[in-house]
Structure formats: structure tokens, C-alpha cells
N, C-alpha and C positions, 0 to 999 in steps of 0.2 A: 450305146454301151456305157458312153459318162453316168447317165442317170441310173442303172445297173451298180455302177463302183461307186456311184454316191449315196444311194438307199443304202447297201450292203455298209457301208462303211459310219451312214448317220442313224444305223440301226442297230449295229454293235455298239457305239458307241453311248446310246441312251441307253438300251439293256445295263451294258454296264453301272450306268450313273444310277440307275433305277434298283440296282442291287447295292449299290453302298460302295463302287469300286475304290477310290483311292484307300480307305479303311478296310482292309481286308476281314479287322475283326467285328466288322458290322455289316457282314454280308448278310443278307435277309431274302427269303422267296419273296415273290411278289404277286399277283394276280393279272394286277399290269403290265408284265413282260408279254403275254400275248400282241400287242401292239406293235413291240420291236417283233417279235416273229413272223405276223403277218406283215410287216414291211421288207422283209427277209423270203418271203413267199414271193411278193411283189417285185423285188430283184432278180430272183430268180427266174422267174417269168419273163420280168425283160432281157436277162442275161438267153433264156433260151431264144427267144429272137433273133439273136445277131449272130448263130448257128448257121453257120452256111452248111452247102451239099458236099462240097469237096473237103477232102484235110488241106490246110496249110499251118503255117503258123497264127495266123489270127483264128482260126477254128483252135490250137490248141490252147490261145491263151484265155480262149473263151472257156474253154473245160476247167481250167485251171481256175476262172473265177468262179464257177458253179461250184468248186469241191469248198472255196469259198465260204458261199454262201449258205453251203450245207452245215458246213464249222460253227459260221454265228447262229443260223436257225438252232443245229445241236446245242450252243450255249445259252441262247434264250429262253431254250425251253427246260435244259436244266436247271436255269437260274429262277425259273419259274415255280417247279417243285423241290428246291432246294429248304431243306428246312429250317 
């Protein structure tokens, strides 16, 4: 689950830097954002893993990183065709 919330979290994170984040008005698409988003695949992958059969609460705070991890892949990929 750690490695799950650390991909997710050091993959929004380049995304970010790879678009120009602290300068908002140097946001640029990139080609290279592919990379963060497959490592955003990669999290979610292992985020699906640790999906058990029953609900509890660790089954929903697992759903809760998946919606996640769907946020950064959606902004990756934005940030990818963003013009």
C-alpha cells in the first residue's frame, strides 16, 4: 500500500514540475508526461492489490486512493495535451 501512495504522490509530483508548476504562466504540454502517467498506471495496479473480498474500512480507504490515482493519471494526461 506505502509503495501505491508513494508512486501516486512522486508521480503527481514530477508531472507537475515537468509542466512548469510553480509558474503558472509557463505551463507547457509536454510529451514527457506520459511517464508520470504510466507510473500513475503502476500505482494503481498496486493500489488494486491490496483490495480485499470483504468491505471494511481499509477496503474503503483503498477506493478512496484509487479515485486518487485516477485525479493524477486525469491531470497527467491533461497536462500532456494541454497546449
Amino acid at each position: 500500500m506505502l509503495r501505491a501512495i508513494v508512486l501516486a504522490l512522486a508521480a503527481l509530483a514530477i508531472s507537475l514540475r515537468m509542466a512548469g508548476f510553480p509558474r503558472i504562466d509557463r505551463l507547457h504540454s509536454s510529451t514527457w508526461q506520459i511517464l508520470p502517467a504510466l507510473a500513475t498506471c503502476w500505482a494503481l495496479g498496486e493500489a488494486v492489490r491490496c483490495c480485499g473480498g470483504r468491505w471494511n474500512l481499509y477496503h474503503a480507504g483503498v477506493v478512496i486512493l484509487l479515485w486518487a490515482d485516477l485525479m493524477i493519471l486525469t491531470l497527467a494526461i491533461v497536462l500532456c495535451i494541454y497546449p
